[in-house]
KEPA-376547 format. One line per field, with one value per residue: x, y, z of N, C-alpha, C in turn; residue number from 1; residue in three letters; chain. Coordinates in pm, whole numbers, plus 32768, in hexadecimal, padded with zeros to 4 digits. Atoms other than C-alpha are relative to their C-alpha. Example, Ala and Ser with C-alpha at 12.3 -4.5 7.8 and 13.67 -1.06 7.14 Angstrom:
! residues 2
n.c1	[8059	7FAE]
n.c2	[7F89	7F89]
n.c3	[8000	7FFA]
ca.c1	[84CE	8557]
ca.c2	[7E3E	7F96]
ca.c3	[830C	82CA]
c.c1	[805A	7FB3]
c.c2	[8078	806D]
c.c3	[8000	8049]
n	[1	2]
res	[Ala	Ser]
chain	[A	A]
This chain:
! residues 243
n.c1	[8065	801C	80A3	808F	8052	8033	7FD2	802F	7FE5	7FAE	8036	8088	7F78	7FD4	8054	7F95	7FC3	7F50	7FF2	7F76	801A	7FCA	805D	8089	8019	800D	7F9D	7F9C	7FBE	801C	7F96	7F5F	7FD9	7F84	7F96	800B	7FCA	7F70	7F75	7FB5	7F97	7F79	7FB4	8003	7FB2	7F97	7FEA	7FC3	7F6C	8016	803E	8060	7FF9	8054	8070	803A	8005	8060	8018	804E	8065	7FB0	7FE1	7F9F	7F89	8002	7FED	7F7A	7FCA	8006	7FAB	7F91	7FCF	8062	7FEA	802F	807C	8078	7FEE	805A	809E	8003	8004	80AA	8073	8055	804F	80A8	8061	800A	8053	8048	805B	804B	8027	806F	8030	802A	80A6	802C	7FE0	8059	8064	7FC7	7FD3	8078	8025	7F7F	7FE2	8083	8022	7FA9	7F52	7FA4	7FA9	7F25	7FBD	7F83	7FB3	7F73	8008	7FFB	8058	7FF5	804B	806A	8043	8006	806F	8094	804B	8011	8093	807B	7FF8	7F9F	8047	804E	7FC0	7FB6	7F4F	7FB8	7F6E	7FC1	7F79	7FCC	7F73	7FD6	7F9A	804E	8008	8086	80A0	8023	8054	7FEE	8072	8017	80A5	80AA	7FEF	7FF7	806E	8000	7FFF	8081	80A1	8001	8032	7FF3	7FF9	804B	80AF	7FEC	7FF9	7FD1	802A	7F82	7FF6	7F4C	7FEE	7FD0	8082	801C	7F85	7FFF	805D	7FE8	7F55	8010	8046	807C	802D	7FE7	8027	7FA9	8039	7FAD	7FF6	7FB2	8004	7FA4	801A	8051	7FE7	7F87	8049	801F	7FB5	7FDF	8086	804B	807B	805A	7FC8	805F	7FC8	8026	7FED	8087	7FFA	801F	8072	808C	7FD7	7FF2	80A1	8078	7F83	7FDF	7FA5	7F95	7FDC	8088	7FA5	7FA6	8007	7FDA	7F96	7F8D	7FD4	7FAB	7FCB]
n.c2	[7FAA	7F7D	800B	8014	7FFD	807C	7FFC	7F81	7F65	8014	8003	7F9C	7F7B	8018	7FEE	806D	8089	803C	80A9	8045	8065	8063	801E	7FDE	8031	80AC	8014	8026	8092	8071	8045	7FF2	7FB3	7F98	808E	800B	7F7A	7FFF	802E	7FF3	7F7F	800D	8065	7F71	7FA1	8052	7FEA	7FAE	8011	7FA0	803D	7FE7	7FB5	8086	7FED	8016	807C	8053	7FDB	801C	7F7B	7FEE	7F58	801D	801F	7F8F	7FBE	8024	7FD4	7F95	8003	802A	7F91	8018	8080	8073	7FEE	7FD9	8050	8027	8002	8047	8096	8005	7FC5	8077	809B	7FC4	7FF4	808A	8010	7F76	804B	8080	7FD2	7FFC	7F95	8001	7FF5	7F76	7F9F	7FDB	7FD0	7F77	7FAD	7FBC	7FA3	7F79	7FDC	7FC8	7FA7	7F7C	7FCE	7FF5	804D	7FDF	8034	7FE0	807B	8012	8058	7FD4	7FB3	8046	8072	7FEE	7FED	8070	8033	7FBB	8028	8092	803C	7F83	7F9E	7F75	7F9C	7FD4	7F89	7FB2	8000	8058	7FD8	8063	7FF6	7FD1	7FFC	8083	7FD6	802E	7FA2	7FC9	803C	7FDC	7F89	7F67	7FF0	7FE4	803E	7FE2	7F78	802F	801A	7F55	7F72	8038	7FFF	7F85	8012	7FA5	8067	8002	801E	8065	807C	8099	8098	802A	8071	7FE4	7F9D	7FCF	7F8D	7F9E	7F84	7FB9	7FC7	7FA2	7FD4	7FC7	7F73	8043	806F	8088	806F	807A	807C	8076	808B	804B	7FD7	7F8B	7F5C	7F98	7FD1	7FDA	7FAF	7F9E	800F	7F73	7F7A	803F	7FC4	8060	80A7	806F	8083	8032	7F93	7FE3	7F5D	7F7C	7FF2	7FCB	7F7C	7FBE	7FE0	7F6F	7FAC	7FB5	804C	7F9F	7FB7	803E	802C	80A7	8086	8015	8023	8032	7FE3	804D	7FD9]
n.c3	[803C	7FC9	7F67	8037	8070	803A	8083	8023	8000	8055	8058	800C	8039	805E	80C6	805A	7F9B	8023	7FE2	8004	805E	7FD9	7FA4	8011	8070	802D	7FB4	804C	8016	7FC9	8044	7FE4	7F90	7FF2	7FFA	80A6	807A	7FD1	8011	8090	7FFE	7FD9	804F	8055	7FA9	7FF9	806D	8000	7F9C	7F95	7F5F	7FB7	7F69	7FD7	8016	807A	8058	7FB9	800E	805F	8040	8041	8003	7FE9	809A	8053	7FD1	7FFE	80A7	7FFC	7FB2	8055	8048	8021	8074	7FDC	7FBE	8062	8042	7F8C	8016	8080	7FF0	7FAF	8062	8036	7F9E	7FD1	803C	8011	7FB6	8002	8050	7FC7	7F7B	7FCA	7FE1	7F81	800C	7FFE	802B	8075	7FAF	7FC3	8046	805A	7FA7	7FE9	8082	8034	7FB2	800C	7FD4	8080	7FA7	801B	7FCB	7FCE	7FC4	8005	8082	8087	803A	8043	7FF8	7FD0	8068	8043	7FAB	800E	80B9	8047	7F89	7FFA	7F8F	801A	8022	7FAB	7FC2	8031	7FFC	7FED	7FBE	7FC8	8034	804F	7FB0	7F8C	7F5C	7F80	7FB2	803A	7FED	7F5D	7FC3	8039	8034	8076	804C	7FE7	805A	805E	8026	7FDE	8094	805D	7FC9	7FED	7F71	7F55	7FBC	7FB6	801A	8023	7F8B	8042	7FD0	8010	7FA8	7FBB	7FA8	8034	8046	7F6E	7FED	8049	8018	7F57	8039	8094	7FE5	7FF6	7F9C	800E	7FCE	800D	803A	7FB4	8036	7FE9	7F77	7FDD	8071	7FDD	7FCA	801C	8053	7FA0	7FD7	801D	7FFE	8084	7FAE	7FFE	8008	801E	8022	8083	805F	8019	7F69	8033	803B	7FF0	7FD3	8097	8053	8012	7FFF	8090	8063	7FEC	8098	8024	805D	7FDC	7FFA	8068	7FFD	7F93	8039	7FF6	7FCE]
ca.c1	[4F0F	4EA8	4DD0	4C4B	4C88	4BC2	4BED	4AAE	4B09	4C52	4B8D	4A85	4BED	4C41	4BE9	4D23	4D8B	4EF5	4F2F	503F	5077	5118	4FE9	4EEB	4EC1	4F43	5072	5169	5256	515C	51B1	5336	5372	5450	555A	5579	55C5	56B7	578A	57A1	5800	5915	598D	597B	5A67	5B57	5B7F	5BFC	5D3B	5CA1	5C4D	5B21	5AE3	5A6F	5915	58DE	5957	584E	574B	55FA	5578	560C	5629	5737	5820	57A4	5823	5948	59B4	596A	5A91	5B70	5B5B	5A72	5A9B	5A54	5920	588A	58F6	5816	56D8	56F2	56F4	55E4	5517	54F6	54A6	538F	5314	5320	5289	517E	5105	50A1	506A	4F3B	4E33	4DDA	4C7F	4B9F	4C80	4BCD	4AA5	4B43	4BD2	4A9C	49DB	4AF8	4ACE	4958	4919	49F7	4B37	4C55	4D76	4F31	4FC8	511C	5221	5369	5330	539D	529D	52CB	5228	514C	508E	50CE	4FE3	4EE3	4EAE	4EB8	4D8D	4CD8	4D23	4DE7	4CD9	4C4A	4DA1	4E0F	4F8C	502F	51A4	52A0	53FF	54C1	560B	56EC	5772	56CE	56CE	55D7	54C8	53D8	53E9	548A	5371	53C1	52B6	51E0	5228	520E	50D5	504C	50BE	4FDD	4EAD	4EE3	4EA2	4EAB	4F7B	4EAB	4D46	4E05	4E5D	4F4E	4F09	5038	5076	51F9	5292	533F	51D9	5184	52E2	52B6	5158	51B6	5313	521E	5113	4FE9	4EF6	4F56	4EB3	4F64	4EF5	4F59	4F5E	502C	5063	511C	50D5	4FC7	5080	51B4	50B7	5027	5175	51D5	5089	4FEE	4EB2	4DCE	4E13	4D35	4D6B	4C96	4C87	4B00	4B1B	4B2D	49D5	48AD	49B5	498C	4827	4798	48F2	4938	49FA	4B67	4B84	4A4C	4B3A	4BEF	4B48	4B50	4CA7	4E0E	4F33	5069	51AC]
ca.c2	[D847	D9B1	D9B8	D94D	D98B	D867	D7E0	D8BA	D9DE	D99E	D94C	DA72	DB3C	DA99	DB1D	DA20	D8DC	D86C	D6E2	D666	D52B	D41A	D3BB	D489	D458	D2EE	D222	D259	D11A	D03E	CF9B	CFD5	CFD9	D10D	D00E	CF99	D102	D132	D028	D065	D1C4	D153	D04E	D180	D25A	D11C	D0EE	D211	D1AC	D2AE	D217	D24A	D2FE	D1E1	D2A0	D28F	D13D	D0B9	D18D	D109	D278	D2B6	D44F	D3D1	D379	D49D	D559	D4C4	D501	D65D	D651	D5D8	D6B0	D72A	D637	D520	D5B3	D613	D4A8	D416	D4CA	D484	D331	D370	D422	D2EF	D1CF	D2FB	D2EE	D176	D166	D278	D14F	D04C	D13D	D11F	D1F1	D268	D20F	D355	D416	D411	D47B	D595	D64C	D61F	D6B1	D7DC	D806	D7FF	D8DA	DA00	D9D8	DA20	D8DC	D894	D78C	D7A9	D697	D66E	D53C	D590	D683	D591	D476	D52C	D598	D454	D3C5	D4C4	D4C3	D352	D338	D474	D55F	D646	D70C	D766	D82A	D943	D919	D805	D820	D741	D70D	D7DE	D82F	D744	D7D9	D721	D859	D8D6	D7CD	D7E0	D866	D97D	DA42	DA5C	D966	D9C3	DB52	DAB5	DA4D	DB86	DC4D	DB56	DB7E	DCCA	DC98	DD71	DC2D	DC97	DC16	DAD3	D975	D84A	D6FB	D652	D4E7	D55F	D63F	D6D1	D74E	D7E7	D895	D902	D96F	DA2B	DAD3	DB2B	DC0B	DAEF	DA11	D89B	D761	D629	D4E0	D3F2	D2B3	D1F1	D1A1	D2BC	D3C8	D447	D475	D4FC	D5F5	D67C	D69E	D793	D84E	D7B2	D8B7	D78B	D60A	D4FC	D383	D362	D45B	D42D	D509	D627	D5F3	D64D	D7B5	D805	D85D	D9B4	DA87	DBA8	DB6B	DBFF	DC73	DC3A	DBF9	DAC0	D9BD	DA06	D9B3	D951	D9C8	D8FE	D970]
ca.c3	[51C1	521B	535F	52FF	51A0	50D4	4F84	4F4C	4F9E	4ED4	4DAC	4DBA	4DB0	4C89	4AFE	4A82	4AB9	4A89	4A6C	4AC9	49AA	4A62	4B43	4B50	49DA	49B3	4A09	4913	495A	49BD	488C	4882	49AF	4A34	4AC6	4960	48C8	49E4	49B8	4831	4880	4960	4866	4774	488F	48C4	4755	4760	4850	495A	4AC2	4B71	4CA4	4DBD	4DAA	4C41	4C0D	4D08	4CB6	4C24	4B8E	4A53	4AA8	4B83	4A5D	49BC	4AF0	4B06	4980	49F8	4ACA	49C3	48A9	47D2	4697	4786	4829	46B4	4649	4793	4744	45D4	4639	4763	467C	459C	4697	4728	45D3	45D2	4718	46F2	45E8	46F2	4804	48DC	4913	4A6C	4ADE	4AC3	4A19	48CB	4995	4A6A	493D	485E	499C	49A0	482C	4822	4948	48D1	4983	489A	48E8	48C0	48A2	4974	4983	49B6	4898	473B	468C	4579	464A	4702	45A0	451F	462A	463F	4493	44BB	45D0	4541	465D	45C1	4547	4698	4713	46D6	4726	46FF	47D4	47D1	47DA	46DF	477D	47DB	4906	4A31	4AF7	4A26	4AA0	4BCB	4CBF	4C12	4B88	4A24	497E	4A54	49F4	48AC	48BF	4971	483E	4767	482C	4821	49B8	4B1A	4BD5	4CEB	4C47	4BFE	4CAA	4C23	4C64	4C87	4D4B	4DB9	4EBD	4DA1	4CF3	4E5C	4E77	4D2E	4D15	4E8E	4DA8	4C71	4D60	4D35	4E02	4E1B	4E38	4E9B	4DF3	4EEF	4E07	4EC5	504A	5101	5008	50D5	51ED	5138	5054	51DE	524C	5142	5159	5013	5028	4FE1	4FDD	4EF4	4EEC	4DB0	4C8A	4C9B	4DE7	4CED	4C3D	4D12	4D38	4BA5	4B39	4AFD	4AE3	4A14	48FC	4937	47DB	46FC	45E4	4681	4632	44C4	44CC	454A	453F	453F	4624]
c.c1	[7FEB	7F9F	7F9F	8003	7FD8	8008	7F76	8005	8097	7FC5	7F90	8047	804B	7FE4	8066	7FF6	8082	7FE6	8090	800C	8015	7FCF	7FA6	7FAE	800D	807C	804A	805F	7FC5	8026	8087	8022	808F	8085	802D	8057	806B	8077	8025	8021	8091	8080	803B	808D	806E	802D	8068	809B	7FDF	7FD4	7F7B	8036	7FBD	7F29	7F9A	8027	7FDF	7F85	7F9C	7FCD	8094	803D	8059	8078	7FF6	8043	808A	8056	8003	8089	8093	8035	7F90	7F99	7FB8	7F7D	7FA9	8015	7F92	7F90	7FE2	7FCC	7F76	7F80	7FA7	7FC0	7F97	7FAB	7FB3	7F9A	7F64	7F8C	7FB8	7FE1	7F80	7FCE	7FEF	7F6D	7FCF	8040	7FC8	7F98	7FF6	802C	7FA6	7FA7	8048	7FB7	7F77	7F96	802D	809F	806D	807F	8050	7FE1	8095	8056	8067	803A	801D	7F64	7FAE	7F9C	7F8A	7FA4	7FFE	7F96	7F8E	7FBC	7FDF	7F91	7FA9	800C	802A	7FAB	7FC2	8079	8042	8079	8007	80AE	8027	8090	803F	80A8	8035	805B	7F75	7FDF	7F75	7F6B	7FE0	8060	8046	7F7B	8013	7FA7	7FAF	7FEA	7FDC	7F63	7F89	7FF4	7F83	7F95	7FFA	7FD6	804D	8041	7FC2	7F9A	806B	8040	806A	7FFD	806E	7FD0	808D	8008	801C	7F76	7FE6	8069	7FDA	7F5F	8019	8061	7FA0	7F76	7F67	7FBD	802E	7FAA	802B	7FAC	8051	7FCA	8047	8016	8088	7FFB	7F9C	8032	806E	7FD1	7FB9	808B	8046	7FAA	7FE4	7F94	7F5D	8038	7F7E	803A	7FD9	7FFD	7F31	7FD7	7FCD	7F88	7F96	802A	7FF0	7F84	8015	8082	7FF7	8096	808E	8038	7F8A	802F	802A	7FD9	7FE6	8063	8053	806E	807E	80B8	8071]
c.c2	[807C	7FCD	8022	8020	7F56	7FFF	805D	8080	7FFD	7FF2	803C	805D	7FE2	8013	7F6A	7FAE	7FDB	7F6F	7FE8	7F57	7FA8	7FED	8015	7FDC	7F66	7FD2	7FE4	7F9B	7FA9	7F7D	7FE5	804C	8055	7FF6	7FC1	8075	7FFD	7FC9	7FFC	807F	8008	7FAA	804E	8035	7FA2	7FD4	8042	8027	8074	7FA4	8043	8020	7F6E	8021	7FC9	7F55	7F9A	8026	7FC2	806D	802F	8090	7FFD	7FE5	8070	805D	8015	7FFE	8078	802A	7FDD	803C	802F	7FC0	7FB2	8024	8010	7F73	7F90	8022	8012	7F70	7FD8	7FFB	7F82	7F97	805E	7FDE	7F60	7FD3	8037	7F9F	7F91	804F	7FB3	805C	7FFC	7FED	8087	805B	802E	806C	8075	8072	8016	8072	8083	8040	804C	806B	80A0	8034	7FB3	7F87	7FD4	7F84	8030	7FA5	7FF7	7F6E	8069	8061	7FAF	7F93	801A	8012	7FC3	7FBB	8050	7FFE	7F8A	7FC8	8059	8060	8066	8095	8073	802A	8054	802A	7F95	8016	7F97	803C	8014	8015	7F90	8009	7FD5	807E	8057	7FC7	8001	7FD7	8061	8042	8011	7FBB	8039	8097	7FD6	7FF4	8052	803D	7FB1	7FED	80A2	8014	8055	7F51	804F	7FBC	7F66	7F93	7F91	7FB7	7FBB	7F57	8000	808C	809C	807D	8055	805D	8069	8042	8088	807D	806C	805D	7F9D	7FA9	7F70	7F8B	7F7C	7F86	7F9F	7F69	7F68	7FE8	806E	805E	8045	804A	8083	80B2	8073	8044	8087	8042	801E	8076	7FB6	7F90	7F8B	7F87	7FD7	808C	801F	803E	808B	800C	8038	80B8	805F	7FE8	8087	807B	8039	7FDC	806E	8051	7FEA	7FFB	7F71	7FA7	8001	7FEA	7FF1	8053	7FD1	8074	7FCA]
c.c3	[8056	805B	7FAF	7F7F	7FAE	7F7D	7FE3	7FE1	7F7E	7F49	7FD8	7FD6	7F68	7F81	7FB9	8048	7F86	8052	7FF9	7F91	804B	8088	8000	7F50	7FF5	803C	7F84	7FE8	804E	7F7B	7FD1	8056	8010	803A	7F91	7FE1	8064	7FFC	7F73	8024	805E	7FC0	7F8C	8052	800A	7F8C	7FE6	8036	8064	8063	8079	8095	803B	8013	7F8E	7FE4	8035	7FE8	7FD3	7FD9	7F90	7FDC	8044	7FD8	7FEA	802F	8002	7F91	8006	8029	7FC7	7FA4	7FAF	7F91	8058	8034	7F56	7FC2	806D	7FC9	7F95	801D	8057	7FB7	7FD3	8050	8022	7FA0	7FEA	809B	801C	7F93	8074	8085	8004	8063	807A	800B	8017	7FA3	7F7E	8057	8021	7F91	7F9C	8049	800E	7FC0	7FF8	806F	801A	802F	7F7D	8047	7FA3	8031	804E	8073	8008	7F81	7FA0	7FE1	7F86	8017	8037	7F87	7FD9	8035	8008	7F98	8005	8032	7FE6	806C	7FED	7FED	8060	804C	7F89	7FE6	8016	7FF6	8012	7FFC	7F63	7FEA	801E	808F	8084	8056	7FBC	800C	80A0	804A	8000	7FA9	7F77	7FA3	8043	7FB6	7F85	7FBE	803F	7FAE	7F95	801E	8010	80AD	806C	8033	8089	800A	7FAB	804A	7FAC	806F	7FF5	806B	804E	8064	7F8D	7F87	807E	7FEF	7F8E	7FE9	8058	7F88	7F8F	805B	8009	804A	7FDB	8018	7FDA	7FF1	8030	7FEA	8039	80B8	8024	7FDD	8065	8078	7FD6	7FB0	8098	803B	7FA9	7FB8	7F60	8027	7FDC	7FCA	7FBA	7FD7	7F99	7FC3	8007	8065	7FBC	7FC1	802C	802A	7F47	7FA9	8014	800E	7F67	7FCD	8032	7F7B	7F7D	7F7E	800F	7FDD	7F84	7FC3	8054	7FBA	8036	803F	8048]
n	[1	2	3	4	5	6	7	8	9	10	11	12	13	14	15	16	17	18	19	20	21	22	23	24	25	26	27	28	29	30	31	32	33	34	35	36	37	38	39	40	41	42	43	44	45	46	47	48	49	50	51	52	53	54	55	56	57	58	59	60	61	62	63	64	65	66	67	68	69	70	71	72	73	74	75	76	77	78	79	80	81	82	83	84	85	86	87	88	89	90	91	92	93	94	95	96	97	98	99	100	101	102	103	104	105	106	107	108	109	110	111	112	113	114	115	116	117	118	119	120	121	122	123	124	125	126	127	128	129	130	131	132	133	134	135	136	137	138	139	140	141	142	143	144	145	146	147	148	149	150	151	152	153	154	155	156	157	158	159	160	161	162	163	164	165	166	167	168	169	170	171	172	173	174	175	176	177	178	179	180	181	182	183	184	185	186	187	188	189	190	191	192	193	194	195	196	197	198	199	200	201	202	203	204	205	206	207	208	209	210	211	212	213	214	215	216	217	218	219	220	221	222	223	224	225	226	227	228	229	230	231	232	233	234	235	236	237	238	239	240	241	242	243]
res	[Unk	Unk	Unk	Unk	Unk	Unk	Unk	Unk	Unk	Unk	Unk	Unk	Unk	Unk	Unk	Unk	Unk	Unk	Unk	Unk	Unk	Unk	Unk	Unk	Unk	Unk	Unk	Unk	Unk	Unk	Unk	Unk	Unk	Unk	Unk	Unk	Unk	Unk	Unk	Unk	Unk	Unk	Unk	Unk	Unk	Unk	Unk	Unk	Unk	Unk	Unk	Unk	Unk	Unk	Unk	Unk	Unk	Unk	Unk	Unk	Unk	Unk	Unk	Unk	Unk	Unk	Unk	Unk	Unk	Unk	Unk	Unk	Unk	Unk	Unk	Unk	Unk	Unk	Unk	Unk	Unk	Unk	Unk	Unk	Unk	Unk	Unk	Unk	Unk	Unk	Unk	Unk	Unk	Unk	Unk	Unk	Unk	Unk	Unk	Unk	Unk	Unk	Unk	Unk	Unk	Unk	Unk	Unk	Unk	Unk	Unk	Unk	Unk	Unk	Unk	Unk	Unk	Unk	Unk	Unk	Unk	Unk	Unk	Unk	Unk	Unk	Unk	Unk	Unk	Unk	Unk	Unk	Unk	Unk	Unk	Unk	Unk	Unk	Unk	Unk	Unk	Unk	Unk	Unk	Unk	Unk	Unk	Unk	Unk	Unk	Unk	Unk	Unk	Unk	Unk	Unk	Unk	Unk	Unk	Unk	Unk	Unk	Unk	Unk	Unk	Unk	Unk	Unk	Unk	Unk	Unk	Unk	Unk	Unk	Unk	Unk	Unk	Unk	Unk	Unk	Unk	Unk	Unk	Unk	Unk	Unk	Unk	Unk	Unk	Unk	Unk	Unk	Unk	Unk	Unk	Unk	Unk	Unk	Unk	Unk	Unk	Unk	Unk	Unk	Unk	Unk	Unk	Unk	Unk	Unk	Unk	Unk	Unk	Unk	Unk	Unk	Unk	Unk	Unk	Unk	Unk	Unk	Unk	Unk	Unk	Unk	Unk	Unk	Unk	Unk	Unk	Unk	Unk	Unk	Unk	Unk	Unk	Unk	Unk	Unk	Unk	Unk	Unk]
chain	[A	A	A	A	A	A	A	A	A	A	A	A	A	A	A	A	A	A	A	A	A	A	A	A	A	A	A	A	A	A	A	A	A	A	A	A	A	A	A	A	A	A	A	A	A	A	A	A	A	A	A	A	A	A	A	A	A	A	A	A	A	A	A	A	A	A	A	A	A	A	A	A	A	A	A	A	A	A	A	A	A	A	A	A	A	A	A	A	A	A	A	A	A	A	A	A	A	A	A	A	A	A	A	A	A	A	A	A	A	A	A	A	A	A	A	A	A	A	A	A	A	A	A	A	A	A	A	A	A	A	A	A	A	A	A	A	A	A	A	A	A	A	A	A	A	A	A	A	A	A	A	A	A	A	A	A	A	A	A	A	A	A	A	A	A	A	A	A	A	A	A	A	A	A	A	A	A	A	A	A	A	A	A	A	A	A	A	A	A	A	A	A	A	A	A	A	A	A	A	A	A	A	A	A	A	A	A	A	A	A	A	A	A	A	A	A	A	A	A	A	A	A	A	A	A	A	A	A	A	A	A	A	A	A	A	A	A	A	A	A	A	A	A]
């Protein structure tokens, strides 16, 4: 983290909030698990009479396949996150929510800050899950995976850019919340503040390490920072707008 800055101060600088989906929001394969999707997408890739790299065909993260189809051609990479896609959307049904996060994003919503989703998940599943829990209503961008070129997901900035353009937003006066190095890199890449959601052991060190500019172990960290804020658009919260 930046010398003495505090998630306060970080969140006094903030009009937006960018969620990262796959944590801070909820846990996308807690019900199919992401060990699961990986080894149907390598059974998918061997099918195929192609041979795995020894990375990918140990791999429990199924963006690892995806990466590795990248590498092959680009048939097989759009025939991967076809296939991803669906199990996200299939998983995206039994996810589970994060504690707080309802909470934190009604607090966003109803205190004036304008807020993105932005996931490297399908777009597909991410909106599938937010319509299906009611949430949808309370952002204004919802970003997911569109592309199927891996290179195109964090921590390259193009979702995030993405979701930037649909907040109509200064990334200066904005923050994503991410739980990965890869939201840090990429928040750092896209010009915006970060805060690492260290869900897990090690994350917090790994989140100081590459100068996260604030670190919370619960999502309900962010609540007593989102009262009495002007609205970042006094439009926003009469709608969304899908991206």
């Amino acid at each position: 983290m930046t010398h003495g800055t505090t998630l306060a101060d970080v969140m006094n600088r903030s009009r937006y909030l960018l969620f990262d989906f796959d944590g801070p929001i909820c846990s996308i394969f807690a019900g199919l698990p992401a060990p699961k999707v990986a080894a149907h997408l390598r059974e998918l890739v061997i099918d195929r009479g192609i041979e795995l790299s020894a990375g990918a065909a140990t791999s429990r993260d199924p963006f690892d396949v995806l990466r590795f189809a990248a590498t092959i051609s680009p048939e097989l990479t759009r025939e991967v996150n076809d296939e991803l896609r669906a199990m996200e959307h299939r998983a995206a049904e039994v996810a589970e929510a994060t504690p707080h996060a309802r909470e934190v994003i009604e607090a966003a919503h109803e205190t004036g800050r304008s807020i993105a989703a932005v996931s490297n998940n399908s777009c597909q599943a991410v909106t599938h899950y937010l319509t299906a829990n009611d949430l949808a209503p309370y952002f204004t961008a919802i970003v997911g995976r569109t592309d199927p070129d891996p290179r195109l997901l964090k921590p390259h900035p193009e979702l995030i850019n993405r979701a930037l353009k649909g907040l109509a937003a200064d990334p200066t006066e904005c923050v994503l919340i991410g739980d990965s190095l890869s939201d840090i890199e990429g928040a750092r890449n896209a010009g915006t503040l970060s805060i690492g959601y260290a869900n897990k052991p090690g994350k917090h060190e790994r989140f100081t390490t590459a100068d996260a500019d604030a670190i919370i172990t619960d999502m309900a960290e962010l609540l007593p920072h989102l009262s009495e804020h002007q609205a970042a658009d006094p439009n926003a919260a009469d709608g969304r707008r899908h991206r």
